[in-house]
N, C-alpha and C positions, 0 to 999 in steps of 0.2 A: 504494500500500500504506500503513496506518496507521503511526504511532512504535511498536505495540506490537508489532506483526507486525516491523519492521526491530529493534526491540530484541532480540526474539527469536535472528535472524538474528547479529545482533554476539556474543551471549552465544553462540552452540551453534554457529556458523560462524567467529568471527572476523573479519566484511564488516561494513566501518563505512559508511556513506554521508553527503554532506554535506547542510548543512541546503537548500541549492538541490535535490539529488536529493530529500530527503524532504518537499521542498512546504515547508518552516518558514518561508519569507518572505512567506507569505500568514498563515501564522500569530500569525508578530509585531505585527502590524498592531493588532487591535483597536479597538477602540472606545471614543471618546472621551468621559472625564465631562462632565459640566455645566462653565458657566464657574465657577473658581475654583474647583472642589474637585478633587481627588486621586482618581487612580483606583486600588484594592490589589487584583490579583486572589490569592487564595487557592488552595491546595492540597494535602492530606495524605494521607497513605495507609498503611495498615500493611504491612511487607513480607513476602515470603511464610513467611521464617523465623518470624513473629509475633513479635520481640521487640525491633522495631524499628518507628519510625516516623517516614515519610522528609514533610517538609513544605517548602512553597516559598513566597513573597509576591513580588510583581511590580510595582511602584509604576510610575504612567504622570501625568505631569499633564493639564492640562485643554484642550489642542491633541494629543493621543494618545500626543506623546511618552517615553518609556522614560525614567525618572528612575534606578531603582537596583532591584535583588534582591537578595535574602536566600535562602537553602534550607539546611539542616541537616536531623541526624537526631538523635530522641530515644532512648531504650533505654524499651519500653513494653510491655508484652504485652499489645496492648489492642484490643477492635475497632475495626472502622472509623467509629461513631460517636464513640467516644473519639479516637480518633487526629484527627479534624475538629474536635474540639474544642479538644484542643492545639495543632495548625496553627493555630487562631484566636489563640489565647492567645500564641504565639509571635508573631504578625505582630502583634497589637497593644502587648506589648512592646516589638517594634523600631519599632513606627511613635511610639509615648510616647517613645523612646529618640532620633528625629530631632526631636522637639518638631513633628510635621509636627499639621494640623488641617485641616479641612474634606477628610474621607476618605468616598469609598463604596468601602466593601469588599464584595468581589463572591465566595461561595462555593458550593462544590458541593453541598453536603448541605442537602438540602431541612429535613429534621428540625430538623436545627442552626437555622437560619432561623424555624422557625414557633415554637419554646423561644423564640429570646433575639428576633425579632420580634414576633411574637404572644400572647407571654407564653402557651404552651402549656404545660401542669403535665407534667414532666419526670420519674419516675420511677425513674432509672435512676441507678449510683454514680457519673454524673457531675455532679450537682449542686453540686456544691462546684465542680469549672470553670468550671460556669457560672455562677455569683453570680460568681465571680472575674472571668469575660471582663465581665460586665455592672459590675461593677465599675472597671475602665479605660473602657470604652468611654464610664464617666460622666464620664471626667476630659476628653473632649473637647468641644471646642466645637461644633462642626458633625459628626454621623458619622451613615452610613447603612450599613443591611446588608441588601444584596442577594444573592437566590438565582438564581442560574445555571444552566442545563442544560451538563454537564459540557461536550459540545462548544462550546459559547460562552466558557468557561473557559479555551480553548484554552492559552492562552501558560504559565498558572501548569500547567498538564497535562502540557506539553512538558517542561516543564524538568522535573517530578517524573518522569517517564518517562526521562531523562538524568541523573537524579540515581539512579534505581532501577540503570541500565545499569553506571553506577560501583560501587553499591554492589555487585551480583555482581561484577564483574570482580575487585573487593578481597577478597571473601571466597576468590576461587579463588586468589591470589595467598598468603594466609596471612592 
């Protein structure tokens, strides 16, 4: 069964399972950058309240292994292009904030990718994020930005999916 199906299950049954039941150690694994660069994977999402937006970073170095994570949430009422945007803008804050360089950040939203890749003319009231995120991204020495199919995403998915499961349980709580 998928994390959103078992998510499900936790919020409206109260059946937790562990990450060995839910298959997660196939999923921590990943795939390793180039030598010497850093691997970020990325991921954001708006929740279903809309006025929230739950995002994660997943740093790996360049042998596959798990360096450090980051996930919060924003107060956002904003779609899910917005919300990818700010996921971005957040993870390249903390990654400026460890002085780390030589980063492929790896994220879900194709759109996002072909803007701040491709330099595709953008539209939409998030322009201003995005001169912003391209703005950091100049401050590093070595950065690349990869587009992902969300299942390859895996790791930064899980945890937003574990971060999502949190945030209902809190709301039922008060």
């Amino acid at each position: 069964m998928g994390i959103w199906f078992n998510q499900n299950v936790l919020v409206w049954k109260h059946i937790s399972k562990t990450t060995d039941q839910l298959g997660l150690r196939e999923v921590m694994i990943g795939r390793k950058p180039s030598n010497g660069m850093l691997k970020c994977n990325v991921n954001g999402a708006t929740f279903v309240d809309n006025e929230h937006v739950g995002w994660v970073a997943v740093l790996h170095n360049d042998v596959g292994g798990f360096i450090r994570c980051i996930l919060g949430f924003m107060n956002s009422s904003s779609d899910p292009f917005m919300a990818e945007i700010l996921t971005v803008r957040e993870a390249l804050f903390w990654l400026r904030s460890l002085h780390l360089d030589g980063v492929v950040m790896k994220i879900g939203s194709k759109r996002l990718w072909q803007v701040a890749y491709l330099r595709r003319v953008d539209t939409s009231d998030s322009r201003l994020l995005l001169k912003n995120c391209v703005a950091i991204v100049f401050r590093f020495q070595s950065f690349n930005l990869h587009w992902v199919r969300m299942d390859v995403n895996k790791i930064a998915h899980a945890l937003l999916s574990l971060l999502y499961c949190w945030y209902c349980k809190r709301r039922e709580i008060g």
